[in-house]
N, C-alpha and C positions, 0 to 999 in steps of 0.2 A: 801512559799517564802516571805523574809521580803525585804521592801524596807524602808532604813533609808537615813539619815547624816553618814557622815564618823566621825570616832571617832579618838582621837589619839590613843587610843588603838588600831584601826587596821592597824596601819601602817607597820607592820608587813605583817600581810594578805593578804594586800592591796599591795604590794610588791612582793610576792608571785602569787597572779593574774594575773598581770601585764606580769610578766615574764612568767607564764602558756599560754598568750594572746602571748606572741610576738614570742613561740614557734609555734602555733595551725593555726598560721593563718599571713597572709605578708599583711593582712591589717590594723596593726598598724604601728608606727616610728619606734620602736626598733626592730634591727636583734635578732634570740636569744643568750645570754649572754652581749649584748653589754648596755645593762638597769644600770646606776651607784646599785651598792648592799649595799652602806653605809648604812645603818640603821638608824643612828644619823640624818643622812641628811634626809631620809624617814620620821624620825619621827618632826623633822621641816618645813617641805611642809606639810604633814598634817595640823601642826597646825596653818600654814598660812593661807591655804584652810579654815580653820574653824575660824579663827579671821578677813579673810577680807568680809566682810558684803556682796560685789560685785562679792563674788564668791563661788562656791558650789561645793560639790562633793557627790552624792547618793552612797549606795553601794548593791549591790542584796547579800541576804544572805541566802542560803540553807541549814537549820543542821548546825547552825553554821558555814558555810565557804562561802565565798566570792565567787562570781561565777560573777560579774558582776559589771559595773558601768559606771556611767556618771556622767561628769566634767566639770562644765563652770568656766571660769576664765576671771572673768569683768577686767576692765582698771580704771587704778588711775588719769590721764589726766582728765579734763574736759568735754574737746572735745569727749575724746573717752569713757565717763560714760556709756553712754547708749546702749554699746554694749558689747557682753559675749562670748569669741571664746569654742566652745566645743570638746569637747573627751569622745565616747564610747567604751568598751569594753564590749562582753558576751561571756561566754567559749560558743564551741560547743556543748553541752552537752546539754544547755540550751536556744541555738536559738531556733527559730519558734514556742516559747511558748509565745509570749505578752508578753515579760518582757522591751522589748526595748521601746514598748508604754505605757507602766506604768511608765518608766522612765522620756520620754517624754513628759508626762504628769504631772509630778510632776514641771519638769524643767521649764512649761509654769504658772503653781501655783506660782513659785518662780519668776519670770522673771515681772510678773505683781506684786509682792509684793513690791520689788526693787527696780521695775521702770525699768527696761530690755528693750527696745525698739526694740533690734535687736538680735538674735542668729543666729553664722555665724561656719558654719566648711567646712573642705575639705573632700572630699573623691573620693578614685580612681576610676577611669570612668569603668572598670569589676568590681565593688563592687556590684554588681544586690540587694543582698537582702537589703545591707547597704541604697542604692538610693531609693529602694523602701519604706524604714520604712519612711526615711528623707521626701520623698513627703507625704505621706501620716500624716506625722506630721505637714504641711504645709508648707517646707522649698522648695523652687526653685532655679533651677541652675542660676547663675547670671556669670558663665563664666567658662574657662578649664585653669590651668595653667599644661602648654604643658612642658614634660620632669620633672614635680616635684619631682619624687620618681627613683631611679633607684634599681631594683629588680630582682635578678642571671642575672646583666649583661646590662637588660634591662632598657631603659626607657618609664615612665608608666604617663600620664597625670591623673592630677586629677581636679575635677568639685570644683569649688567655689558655695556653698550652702548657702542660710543665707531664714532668716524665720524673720519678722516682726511682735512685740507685740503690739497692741493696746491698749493704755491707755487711752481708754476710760470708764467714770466713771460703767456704766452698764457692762464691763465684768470683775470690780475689786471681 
């Protein structure tokens, strides 16, 4: 298992993923087929992802194919520099192998590089193993916003999560 940067060459792959993710599982945003499939457009958010300095995107790579990733995407505001909202995905295939903490752990590398202050995501209140990685990566619930997601019908609260960087000179 490789853990990299996203490349524009995989925007393709990366695309592909995505869409494998929103089939496999209702704990990402996209229903399945509803993900735009432009490619053109794919392959310009890449290369956004990878020219703005405040933001990042890993990609897990098995044999050659993309099985996984995480995404923070900083803020161009001032005010809002010092904070990076995130997005993970990992196929099932390749849960409960530590690849979500290797991720996380790269993400805190980068975050203190930056200058990253704050890492903040949502996730749905029955996500069990998603909560658990997240605590255990040092992120805590700092609230629920109630009815966020609505899913076959239903609506589904999800926890406001965020995780605080020290930039303090001894953990650079």
């Amino acid at each position: 298992m490789n853990i990299r940067s996203i490349e524009e060459s995989d925007a393709e792959s990366f695309l592909k993923l995505q869409q494998q993710l929103d089939t496999e599982t209702e704990f990402m945003m996209f229903e399945p087929g509803e993900r735009d499939m432009d490619l053109d457009y794919r392959k310009k958010s890449v290369r956004r992802y990878i020219e703005d300095p405040r933001s990042a995107v890993w990609v897990l790579e098995k044999e050659e194919r993309l099985v996984g990733f995480l995404a923070a995407f900083g803020n161009k505001p001032r005010r809002i520099q010092h904070r990076a909202y995130l997005v993970v995905g990992i196929l099932q295939e390749e849960a409960g192998q530590g690849y979500g903490t290797k991720l996380f752990t790269e993400l805190d590398r980068w975050a203190k590089e930056v200058e990253i202050h704050r890492l903040e995501l949502t996730v749905m209140i029955h996500n069990e193993a998603g909560i658990a990685l997240y605590k255990k990566m040092g992120f805590e619930v700092e609230g629920v916003k109630r009815d966020a997601m609505r899913i076959n019908g239903n609506y589904v609260d999800e926890y406001y999560m965020a995780k605080l960087i020290s930039m303090d000179q001894g953990d650079l």
